[in-house]
Structure formats: C-alpha cells, structure tokens
C-alpha positions in Angstrom: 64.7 103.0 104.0 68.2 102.4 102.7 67.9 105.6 99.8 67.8 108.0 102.8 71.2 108.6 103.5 72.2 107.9 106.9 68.4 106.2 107.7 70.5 103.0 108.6 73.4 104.4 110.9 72.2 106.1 114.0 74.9 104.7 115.8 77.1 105.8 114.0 75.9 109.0 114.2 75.5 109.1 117.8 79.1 107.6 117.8 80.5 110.8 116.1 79.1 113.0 118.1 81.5 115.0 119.9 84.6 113.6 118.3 86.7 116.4 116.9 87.4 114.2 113.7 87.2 110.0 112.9 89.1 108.2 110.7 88.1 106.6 107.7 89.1 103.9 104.8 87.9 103.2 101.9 86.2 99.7 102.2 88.0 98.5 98.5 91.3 99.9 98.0 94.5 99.3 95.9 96.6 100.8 99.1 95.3 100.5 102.0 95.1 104.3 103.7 93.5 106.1 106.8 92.5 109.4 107.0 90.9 112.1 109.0 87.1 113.2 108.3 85.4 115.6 109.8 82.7 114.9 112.2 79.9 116.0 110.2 80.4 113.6 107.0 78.9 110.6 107.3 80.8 108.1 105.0 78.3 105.9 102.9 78.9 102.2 102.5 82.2 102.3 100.3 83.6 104.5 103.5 84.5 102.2 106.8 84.6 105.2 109.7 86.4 104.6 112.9 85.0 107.1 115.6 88.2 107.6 117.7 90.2 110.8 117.4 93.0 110.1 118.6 96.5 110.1 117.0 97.4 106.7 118.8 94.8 104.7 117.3 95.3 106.1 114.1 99.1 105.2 113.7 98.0 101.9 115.1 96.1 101.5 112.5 98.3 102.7 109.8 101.1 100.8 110.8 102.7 98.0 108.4 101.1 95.6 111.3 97.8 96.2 110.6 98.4 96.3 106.9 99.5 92.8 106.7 96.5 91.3 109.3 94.0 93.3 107.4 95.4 92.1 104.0 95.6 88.1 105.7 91.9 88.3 107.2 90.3 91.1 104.5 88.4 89.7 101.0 89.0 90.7 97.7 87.0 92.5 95.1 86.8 92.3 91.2 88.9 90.5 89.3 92.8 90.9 88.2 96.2 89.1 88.2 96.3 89.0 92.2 92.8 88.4 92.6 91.7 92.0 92.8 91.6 94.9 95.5 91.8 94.1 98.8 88.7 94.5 101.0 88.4 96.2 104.2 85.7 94.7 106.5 85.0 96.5 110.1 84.3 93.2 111.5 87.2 91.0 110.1 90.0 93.3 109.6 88.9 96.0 112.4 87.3 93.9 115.0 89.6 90.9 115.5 93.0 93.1 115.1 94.8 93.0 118.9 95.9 96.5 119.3 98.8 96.9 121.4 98.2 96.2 125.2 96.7 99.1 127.1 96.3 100.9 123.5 93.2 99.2 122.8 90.2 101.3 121.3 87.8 100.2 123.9 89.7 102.5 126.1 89.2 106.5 125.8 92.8 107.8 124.9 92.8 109.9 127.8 93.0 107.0 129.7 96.6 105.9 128.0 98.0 109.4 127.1 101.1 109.7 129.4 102.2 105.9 128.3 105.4 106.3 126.5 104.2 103.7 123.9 101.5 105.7 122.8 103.2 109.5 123.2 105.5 107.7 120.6 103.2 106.6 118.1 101.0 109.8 118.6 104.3 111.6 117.2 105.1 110.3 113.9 101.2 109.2 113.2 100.8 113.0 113.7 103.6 114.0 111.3 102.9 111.6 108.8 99.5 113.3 108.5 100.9 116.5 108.5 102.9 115.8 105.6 100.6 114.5 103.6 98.3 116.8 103.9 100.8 119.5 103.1 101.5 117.4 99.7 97.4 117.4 98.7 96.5 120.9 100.2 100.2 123.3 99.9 99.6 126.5 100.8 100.7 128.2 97.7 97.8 126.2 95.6 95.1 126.0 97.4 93.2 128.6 99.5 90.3 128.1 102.7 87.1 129.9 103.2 84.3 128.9 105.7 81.7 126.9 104.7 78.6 128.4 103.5 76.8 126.9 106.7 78.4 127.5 109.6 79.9 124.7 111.8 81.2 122.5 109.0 84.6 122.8 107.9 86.2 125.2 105.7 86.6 124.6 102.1 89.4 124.1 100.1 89.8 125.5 96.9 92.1 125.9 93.9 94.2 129.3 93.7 93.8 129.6 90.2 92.5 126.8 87.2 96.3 126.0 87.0 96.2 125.1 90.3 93.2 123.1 89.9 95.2 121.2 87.3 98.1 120.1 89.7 95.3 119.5 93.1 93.5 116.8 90.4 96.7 114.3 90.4 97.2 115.0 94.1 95.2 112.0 95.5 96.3 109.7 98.5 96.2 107.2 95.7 98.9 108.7 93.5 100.7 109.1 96.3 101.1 106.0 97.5 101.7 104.5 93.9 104.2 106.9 94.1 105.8 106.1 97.4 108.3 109.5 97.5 111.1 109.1 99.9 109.7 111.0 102.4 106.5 109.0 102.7 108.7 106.1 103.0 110.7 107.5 105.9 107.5 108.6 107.8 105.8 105.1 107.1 109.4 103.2 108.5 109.0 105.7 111.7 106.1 104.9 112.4 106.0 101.2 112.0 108.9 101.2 114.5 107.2 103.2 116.9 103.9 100.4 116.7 106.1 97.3 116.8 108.2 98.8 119.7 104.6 98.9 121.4 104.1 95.3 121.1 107.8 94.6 122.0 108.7 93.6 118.7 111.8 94.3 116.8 110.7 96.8 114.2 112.1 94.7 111.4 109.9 91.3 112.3 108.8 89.6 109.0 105.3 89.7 108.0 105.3 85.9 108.7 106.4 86.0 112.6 104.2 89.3 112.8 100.7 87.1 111.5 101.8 84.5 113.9 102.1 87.1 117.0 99.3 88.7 116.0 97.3 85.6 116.0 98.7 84.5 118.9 97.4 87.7 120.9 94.0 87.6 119.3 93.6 83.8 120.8 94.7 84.6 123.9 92.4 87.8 124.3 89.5 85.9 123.0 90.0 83.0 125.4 90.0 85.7 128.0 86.7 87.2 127.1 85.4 83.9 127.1 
C-alpha cells in the first residue's frame, strides 16, 4: 500500500524512535547537504534519513570526504551539461562509505565520545549547524510557537510579511550557491577535523582521497568476509 504514507517503512520508524533528531538529504541534489529533522517527520522517498543523532556522524558525513565518495559511487538524475544532479543512494553512497576507524555508525556514539577524533569533529559539525541555522531562522525575523499538537516541534514563523519575503530566499540551496565566507571557513574546519581522523593531511586531493577510501572499504569488506 505504497499511497499510505509510511505503510512501507516500519523500520524506519522503529529506527527513530527515541532519537532526539536524524539526519537527512535530499536523495537528488545540486549540493549535496545534511540536516537535522526531527524525530517525528518521516521523510518520503525524495528524503534519505540517517537515524543517528550524533554530531560525529553527522560531520562525517558532511565532510569534503564523503562528498567526493558519494559523488564517485552516487547516479545521476535528469539531464544537463554535466549529466545532471547527483544522486544520493543509502546503499551505494551511505552503505559502502568507511567511516573513520572506531567512528563507525554501527557503534552507539556513547561508545566513542571521549575519543579525541570525534570530540573534534563533534565541535565544528556542531558550529557549522549552528550557523546555518542562524542564517535561515535569525532571531529578529522569525518567531517560535508550540505546535498545535503537543510533542512535535515548535514552529517557525515569519515576524511580519516582510520577513516572509527575506525567509523565502533563505534556503540551504541558496546558500550553498552562494558559498559566503563564513560557510567556507566552517566547511575547511571541519574537513580538517574528518581527515585528521583518518590520519590524513587535510589538504589530500580528491584523487589520493578515492584511492584511501577504496582502499579501507576492501580491506573492511575482506574482513567481514
């Protein structure tokens, strides 16, 4: 019964269940972007949902690292002059990416929390967020009152209709055709802080990186074997 939203994902339901938030991306993208949902939405196809909460896992997966694997192994869709907008697949892109050692996602982030590594990345994924949201939400524009049923997060609305005007161009999308300074600082932080977790000089080419990164995913699959 695929009409009757969520009919096909009780595990991902179950999955989300007690998580203070997951992360999500949007399946085709021009950038490609993680955020923070809450709990309670349940993305639909175009949305691929991560249930982990944890900062670590989310600057892994923001990370220029990730970026470039996802881009190598991920599809595209539509048309255009570079073969249209890259694809995010759980499977491909998600699934065969070797998160840094003792970072992995199989492990709860309790587990890995006093590890410099991830304390580091925890950080700047953290700020990065912070700052972004304080670009699409700023306090002087936008207001929050609880949700007409309780237990779902509060809303977030407009100030007045000129606000409404200014909130409509503030999209992750704009921002990151954008690219302000500042986003660019917090991005370069955090890349450093993931390659420094895998060892790697925070500079490493996109090249070398798709070779290391292969190179781990072999030898962890050989493993499993």
């Amino acid at each position: 019964m695929w009409w009757q939203h969520g009919e096909t994902v009780p595990g991902l339901r179950s999955k989300m269940t007690g998580l203070s938030q997951a992360i999500g991306t949007p399946r085709v993208a021009k950038h490609r972007f993680f955020s923070w949902i809450a709990p309670q939405v349940l993305p639909d196809s175009r949305v691929n949902a991560i249930a982990r909460d944890d900062d670590v896992t989310f600057g892994v997966l923001h990370s220029r690292l990730h970026a470039v694997w996802s881009l190598a192994l991920g599809s595209r869709h539509g048309d255009g002059a570079q073969g249209g907008r890259p694809t995010y697949n759980n499977e491909t892109c998600f699934g065969t990416f070797p998160f840094p050692k003792g970072l992995t996602p199989n492990r709860p982030a309790a587990e890995y929390a006093d590890d410099p590594r991830a304390i580091a990345i925890a950080v700047v994924a953290r700020r990065l967020n912070e700052l972004r949201e304080a670009w699409l939400n700023p306090p002087d524009l936008v207001e929050r009152v609880p949700e007409v049923v309780s237990g779902y997060p509060d809303r977030i609305l407009p100030v007045s209709p000129k606000a409404a005007a200014v909130l409509k161009k503030r999209t992750l999308t704009n921002l990151y055709n954008d690219r302000p300074a500042w986003l660019d600082n917090a991005h370069r932080d955090l890349d450093a802080a993931v390659a420094a977790a895998y060892g790697w000089p925070a500079d490493i080419a996109e090249e070398e990186a798709l070779e290391r990164l292969l190179a781990l995913n072999l030898e962890r699959a050989a493993a499993g074997r």
